[in-house]
Each structure stands twice: as structure tokens, then as C-alpha cells.
TIKE-803059 format. One record per residue: residue in one letter; x, y, z of N, C-alpha, C in turn. Coordinates in nm, 4 decimals. Example, Ala and Ser with C-alpha at 12.3 -4.5 7.8 and 13.67 -1.06 7.14 Angstrom:
residues 2
+------+----------+----------+----------+----------+----------+----------+----------+----------+----------+
| resn |      n.X |      n.Y |      n.Z |     ca.X |     ca.Y |     ca.Z |      c.X |      c.Y |      c.Z |
+------+----------+----------+----------+----------+----------+----------+----------+----------+----------+
|    A |   1.3190 |  -0.5690 |   0.7800 |   1.2300 |  -0.4500 |   0.7800 |   1.3200 |  -0.3300 |   0.7800 |
|    S |   1.2850 |  -0.2250 |   0.7080 |   1.3670 |  -0.1060 |   0.7140 |   1.2900 |   0.0030 |   0.7870 |
+------+----------+----------+----------+----------+----------+----------+----------+----------+----------+
END
This chain:
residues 109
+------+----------+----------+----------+----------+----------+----------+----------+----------+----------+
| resn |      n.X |      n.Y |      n.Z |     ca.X |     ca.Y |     ca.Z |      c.X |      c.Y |      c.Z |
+------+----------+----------+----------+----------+----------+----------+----------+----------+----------+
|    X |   0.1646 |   0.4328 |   2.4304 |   0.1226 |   0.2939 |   2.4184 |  -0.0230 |   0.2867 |   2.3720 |
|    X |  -0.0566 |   0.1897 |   2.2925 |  -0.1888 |   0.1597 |   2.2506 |  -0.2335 |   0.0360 |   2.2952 |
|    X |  -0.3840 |   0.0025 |   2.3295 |  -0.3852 |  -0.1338 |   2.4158 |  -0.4087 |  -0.2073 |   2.2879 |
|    X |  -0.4356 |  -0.3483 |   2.3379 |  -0.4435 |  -0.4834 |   2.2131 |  -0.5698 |  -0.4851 |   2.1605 |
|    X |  -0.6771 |  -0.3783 |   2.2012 |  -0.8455 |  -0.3229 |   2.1262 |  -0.8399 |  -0.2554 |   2.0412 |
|    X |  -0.7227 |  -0.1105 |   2.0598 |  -0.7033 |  -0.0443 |   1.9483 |  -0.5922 |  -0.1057 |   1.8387 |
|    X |  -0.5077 |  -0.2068 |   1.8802 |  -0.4414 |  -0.2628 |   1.7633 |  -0.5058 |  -0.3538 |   1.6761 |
|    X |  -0.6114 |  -0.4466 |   1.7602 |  -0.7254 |  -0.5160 |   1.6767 |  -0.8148 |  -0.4413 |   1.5766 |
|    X |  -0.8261 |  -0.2970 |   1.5895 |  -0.9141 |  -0.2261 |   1.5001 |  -0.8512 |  -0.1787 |   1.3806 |
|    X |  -0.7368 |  -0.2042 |   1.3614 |  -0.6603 |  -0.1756 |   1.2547 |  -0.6252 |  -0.3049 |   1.1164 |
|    X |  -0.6933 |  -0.2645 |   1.0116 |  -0.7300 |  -0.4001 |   0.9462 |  -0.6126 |  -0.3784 |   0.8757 |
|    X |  -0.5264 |  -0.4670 |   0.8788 |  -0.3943 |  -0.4494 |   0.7372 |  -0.4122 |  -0.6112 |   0.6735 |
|    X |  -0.3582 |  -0.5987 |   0.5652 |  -0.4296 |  -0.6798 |   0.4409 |  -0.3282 |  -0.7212 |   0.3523 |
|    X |  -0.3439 |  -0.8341 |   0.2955 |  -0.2397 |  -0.8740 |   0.1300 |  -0.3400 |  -0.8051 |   0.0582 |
|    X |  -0.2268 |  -0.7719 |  -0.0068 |  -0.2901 |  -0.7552 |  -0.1931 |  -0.2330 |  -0.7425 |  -0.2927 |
|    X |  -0.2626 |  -0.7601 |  -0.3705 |  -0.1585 |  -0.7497 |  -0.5359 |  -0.1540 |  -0.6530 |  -0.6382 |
|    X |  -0.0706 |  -0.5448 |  -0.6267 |  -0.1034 |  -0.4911 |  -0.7137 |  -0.0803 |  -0.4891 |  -0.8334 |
|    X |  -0.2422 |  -0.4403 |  -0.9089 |  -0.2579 |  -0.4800 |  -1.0696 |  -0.2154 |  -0.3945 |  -1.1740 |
|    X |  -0.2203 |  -0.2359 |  -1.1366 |  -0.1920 |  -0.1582 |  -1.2171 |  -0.0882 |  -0.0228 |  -1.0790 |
|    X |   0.0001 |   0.0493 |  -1.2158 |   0.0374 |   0.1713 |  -1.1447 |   0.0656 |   0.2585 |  -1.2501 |
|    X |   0.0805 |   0.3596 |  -1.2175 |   0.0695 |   0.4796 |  -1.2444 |   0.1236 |   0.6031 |  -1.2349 |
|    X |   0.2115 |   0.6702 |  -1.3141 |   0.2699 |   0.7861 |  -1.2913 |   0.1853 |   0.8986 |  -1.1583 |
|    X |   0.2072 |   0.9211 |  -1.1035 |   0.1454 |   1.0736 |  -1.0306 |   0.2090 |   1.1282 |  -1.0132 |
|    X |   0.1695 |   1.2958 |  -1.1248 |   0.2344 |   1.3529 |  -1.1391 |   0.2260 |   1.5078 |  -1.0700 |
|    X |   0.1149 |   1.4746 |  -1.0439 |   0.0479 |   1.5914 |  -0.9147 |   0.1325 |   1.6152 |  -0.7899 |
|    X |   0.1766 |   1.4828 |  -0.7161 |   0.2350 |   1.4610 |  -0.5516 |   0.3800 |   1.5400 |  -0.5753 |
|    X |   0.3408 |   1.5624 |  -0.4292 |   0.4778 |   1.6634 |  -0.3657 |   0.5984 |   1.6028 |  -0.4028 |
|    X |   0.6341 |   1.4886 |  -0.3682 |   0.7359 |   1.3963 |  -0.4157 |   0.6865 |   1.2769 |  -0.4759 |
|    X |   0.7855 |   1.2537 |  -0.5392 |   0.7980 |   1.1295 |  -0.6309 |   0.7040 |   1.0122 |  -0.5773 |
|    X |   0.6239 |   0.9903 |  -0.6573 |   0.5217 |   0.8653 |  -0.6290 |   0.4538 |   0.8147 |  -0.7536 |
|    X |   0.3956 |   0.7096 |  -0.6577 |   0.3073 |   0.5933 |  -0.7687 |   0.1583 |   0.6380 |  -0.7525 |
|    X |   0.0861 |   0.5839 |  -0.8282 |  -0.0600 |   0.5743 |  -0.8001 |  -0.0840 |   0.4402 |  -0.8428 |
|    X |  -0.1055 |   0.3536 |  -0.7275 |  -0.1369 |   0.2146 |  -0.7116 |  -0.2778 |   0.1761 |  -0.7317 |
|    X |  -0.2862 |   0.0550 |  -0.7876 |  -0.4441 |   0.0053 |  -0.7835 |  -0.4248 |  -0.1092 |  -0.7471 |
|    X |  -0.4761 |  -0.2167 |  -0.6125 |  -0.4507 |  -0.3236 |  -0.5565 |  -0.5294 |  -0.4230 |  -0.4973 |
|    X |  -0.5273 |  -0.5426 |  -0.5937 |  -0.6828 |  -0.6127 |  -0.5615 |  -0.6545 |  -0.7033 |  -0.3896 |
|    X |  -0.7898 |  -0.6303 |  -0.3138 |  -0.7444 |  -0.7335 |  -0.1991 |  -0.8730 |  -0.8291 |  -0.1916 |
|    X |  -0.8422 |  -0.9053 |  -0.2770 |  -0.9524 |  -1.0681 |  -0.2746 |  -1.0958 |  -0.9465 |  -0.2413 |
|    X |  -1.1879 |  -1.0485 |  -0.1563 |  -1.3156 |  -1.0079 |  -0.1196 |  -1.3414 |  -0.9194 |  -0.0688 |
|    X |  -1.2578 |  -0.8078 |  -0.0481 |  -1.2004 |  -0.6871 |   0.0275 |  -1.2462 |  -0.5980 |  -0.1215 |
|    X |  -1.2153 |  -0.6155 |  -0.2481 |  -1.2409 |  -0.5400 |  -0.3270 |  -1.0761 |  -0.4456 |  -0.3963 |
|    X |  -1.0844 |  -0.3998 |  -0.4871 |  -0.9978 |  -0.2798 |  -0.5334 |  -0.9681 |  -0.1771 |  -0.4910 |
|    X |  -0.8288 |  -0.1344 |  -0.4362 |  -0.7977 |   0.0008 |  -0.3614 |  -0.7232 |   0.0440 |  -0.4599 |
|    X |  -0.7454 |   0.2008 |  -0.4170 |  -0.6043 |   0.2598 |  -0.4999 |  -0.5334 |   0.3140 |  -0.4083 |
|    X |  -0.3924 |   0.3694 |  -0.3835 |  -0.3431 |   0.4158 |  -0.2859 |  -0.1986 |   0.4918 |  -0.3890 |
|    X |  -0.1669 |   0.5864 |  -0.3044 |  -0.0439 |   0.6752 |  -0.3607 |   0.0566 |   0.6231 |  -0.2306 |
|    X |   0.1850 |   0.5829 |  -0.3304 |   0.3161 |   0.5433 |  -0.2455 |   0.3973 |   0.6275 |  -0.3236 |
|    X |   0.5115 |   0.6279 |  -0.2400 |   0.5962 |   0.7072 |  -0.2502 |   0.7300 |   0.5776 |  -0.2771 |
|    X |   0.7364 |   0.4971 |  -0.3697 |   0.8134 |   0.3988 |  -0.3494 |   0.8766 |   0.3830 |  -0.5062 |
|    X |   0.9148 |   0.5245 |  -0.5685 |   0.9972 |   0.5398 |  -0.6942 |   1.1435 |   0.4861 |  -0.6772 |
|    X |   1.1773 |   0.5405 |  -0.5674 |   1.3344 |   0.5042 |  -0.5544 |   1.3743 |   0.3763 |  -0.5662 |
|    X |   1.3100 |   0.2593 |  -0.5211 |   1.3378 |   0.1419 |  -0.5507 |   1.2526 |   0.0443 |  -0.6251 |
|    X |   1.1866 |   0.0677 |  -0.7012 |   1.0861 |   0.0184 |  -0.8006 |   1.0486 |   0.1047 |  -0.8704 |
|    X |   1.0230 |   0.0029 |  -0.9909 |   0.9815 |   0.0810 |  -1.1224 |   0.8234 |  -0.0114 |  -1.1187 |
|    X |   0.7704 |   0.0551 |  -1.2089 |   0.6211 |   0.0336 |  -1.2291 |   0.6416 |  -0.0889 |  -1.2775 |
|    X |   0.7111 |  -0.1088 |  -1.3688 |   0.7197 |  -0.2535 |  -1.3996 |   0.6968 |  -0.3911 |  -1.3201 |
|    X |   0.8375 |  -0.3614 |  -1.2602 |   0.8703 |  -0.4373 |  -1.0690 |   0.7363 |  -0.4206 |  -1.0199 |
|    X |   0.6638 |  -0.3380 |  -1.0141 |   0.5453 |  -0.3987 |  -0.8850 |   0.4258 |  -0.4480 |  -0.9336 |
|    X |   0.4344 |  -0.4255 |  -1.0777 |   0.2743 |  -0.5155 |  -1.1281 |   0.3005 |  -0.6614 |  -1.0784 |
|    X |   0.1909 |  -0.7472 |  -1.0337 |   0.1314 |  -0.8580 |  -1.0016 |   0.2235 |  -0.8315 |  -0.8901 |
|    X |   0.3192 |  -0.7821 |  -0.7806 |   0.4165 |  -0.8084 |  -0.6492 |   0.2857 |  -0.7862 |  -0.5569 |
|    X |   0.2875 |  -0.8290 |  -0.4550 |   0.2079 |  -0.8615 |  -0.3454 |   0.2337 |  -0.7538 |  -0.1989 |
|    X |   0.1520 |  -0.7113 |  -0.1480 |   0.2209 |  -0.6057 |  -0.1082 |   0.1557 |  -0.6172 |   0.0589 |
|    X |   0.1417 |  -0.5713 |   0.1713 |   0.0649 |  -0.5578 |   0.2964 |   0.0449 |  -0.3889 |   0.2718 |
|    X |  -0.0862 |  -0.3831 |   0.3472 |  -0.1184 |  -0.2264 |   0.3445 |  -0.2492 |  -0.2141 |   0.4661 |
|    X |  -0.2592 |  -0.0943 |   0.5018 |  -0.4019 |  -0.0610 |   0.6289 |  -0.4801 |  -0.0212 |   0.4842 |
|    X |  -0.6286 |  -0.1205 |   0.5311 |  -0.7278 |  -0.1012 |   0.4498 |  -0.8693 |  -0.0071 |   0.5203 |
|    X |  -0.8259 |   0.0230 |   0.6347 |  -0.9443 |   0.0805 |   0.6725 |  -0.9359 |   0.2143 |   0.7602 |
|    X |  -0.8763 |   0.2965 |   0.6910 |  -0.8219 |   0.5050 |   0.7249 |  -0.9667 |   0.4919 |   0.5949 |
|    X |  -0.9723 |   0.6382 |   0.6784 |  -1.0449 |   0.6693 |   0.5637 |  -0.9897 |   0.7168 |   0.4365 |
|    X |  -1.0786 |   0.7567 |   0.3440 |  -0.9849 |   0.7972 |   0.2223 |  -0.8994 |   0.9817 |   0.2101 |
|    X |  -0.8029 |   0.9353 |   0.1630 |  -0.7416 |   1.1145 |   0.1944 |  -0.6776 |   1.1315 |   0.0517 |
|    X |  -0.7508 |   1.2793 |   0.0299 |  -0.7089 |   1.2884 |  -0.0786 |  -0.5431 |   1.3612 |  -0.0803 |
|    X |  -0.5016 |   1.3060 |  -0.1640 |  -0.3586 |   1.3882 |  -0.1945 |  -0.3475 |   1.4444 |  -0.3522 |
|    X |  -0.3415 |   1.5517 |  -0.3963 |  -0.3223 |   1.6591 |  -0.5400 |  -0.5274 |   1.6315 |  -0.5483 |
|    X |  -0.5125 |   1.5275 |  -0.6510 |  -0.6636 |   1.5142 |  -0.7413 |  -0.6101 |   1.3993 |  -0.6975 |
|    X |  -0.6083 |   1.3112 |  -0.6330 |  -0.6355 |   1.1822 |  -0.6351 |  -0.6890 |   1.1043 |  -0.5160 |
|    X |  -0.7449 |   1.0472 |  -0.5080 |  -0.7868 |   0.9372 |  -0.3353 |  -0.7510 |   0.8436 |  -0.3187 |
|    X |  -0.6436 |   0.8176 |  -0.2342 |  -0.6085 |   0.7312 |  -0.1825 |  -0.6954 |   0.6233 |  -0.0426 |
|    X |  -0.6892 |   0.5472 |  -0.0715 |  -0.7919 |   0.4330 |  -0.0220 |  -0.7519 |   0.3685 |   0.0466 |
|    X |  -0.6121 |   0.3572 |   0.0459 |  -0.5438 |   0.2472 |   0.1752 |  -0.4093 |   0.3167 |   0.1989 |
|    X |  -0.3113 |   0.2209 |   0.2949 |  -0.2019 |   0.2667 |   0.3060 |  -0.0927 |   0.1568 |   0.3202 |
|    X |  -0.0227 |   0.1749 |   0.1896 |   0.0767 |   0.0524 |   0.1688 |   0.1758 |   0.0833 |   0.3017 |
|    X |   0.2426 |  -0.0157 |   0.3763 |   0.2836 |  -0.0286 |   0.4493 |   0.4722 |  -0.0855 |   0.3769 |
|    X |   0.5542 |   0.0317 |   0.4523 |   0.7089 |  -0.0053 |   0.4308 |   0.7866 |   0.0358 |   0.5138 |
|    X |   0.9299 |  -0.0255 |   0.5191 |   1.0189 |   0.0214 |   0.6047 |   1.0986 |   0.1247 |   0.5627 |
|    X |   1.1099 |   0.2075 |   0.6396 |   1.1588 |   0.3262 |   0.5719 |   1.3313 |   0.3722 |   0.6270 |
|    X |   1.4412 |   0.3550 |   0.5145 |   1.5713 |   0.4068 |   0.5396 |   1.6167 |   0.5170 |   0.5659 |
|    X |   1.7381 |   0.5075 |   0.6061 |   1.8362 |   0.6087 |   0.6822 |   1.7940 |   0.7299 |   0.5576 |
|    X |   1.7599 |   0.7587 |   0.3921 |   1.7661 |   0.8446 |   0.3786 |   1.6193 |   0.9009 |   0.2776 |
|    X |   1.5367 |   0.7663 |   0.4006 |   1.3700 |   0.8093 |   0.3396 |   1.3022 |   0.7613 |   0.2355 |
|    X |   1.3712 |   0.6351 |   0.2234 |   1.3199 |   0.5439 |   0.1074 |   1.2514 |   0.4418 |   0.1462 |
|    X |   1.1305 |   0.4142 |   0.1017 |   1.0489 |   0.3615 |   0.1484 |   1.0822 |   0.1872 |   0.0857 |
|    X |   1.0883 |   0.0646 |   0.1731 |   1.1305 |  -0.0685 |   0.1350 |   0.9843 |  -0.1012 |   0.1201 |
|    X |   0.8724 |  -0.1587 |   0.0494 |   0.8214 |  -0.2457 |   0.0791 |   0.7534 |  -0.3530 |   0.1977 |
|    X |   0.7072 |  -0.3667 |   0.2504 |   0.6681 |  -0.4703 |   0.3147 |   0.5695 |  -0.5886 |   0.2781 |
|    X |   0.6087 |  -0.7074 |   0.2400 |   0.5438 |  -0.8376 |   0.2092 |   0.5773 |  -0.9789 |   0.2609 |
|    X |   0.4559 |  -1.0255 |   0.2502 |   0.4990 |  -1.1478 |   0.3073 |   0.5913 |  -1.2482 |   0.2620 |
|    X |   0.5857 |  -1.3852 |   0.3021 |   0.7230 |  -1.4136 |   0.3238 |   0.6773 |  -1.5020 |   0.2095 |
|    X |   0.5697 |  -1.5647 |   0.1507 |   0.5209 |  -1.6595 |   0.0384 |   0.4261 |  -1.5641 |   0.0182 |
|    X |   0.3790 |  -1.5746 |  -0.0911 |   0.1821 |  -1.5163 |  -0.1720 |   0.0987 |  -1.6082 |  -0.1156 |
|    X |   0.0312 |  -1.5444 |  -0.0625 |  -0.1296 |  -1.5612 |   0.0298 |  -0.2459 |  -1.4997 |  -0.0891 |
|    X |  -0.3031 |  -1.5413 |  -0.0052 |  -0.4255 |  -1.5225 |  -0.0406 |  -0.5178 |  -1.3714 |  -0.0790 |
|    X |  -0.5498 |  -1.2874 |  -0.1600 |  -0.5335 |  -1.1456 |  -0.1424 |  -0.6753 |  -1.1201 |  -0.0532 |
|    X |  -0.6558 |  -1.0466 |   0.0292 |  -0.7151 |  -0.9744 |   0.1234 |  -0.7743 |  -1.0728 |   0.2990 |
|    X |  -0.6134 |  -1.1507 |   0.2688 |  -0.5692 |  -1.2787 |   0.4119 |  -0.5246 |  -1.0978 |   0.4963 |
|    X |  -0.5864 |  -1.1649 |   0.6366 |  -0.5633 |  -1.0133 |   0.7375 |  -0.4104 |  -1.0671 |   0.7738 |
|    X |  -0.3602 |  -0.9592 |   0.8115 |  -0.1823 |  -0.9199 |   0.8935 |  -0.2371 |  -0.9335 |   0.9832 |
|    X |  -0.1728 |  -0.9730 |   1.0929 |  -0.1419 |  -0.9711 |   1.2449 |  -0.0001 |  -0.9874 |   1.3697 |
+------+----------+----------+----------+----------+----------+----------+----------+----------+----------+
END
């Protein structure tokens, strides 16, 4: 269990992402995301979310993600946040977004 101090310290965020990107470095199949969160600024982040989207599908889609891990690199690249999804019976990562488009970098709670 974690108390309601350490769940408050965890900033998760809208944002939209603007661009993606083959990465061709990662262990498995992934994106290299770039995702504006309003006054929050530009993240990039590596998802693993080939199986059900194409690069196409997620330019301008709106996405929730933790904006404040530090950065970890994965191959040559730094990842800056961490898109947030539900993940299936055989490891496919769904997405998680809100239910209308907000505002980019409106906090989750």
C-alpha cells in the first residue's frame, strides 16, 4: 500500500502527441513519441504501443502519461515521461485517455 502523500507526488498529465517515430534500437517493437503537455513543455517518451496503432493514428490523439520519473535512457534515446496504458491478456499495451480533449498538461487524479 502507498499512502495519499506518496500518490499526490506523482504528477500524470494530458498531452498530445505531435510527432512519432520509428525506434529502431528498442528491445521490442516501439514508438518514439514527442508530446506537447501545454505549460509543462515537450516530452519525448518510448511506448511500446505498435500493436494497436500506427504512427499515423496517434499524431494530434491525446494521451495521459507520469511526467515526473526521471529520464531513463532506453538503446540511444531518453525517454522523459511515461505514457500510461492498459495492458492485455497478451501484452498489448491499450492507451489510456480521457474521456473529451482537455487542456494539454490539465493534471490526472
Amino acid at each position: 500500500m502507498i499512502s495519499w502523500n506518496d500518490f499526490e507526488k506523482i504528477e500524470i498529465r494530458a498531452g498530445t502527441i505531435v510527432s512519432v517515430d520509428d525506434f529502431p534500437g528498442a528491445k521490442k517493437p516501439a514508438y518514439q513519441l514527442t508530446i506537447d503537455f501545454g505549460e509543462f513543455g515537450i516530452k519525448k517518451s518510448s511506448a511500446q504501443i505498435t500493436t494497436y496503432y500506427s504512427k499515423e493514428d496517434l499524431i494530434g490523439k491525446q494521451i495521459v502519461a507520469v511526467v515526473n520519473f526521471p529520464v531513463k535512457q532506453i538503446a540511444n534515446f531518453f525517454s522523459e515521461c511515461l505514457v500510461l496504458g492498459a495492458i492485455d491478456k497478451d501484452g498489448n499495451v491499450i492507451l489510456l485517455q480521457t474521456e473529451r480533449n482537455v487542456e494539454n498538461g490539465l493534471r490526472i487524479s
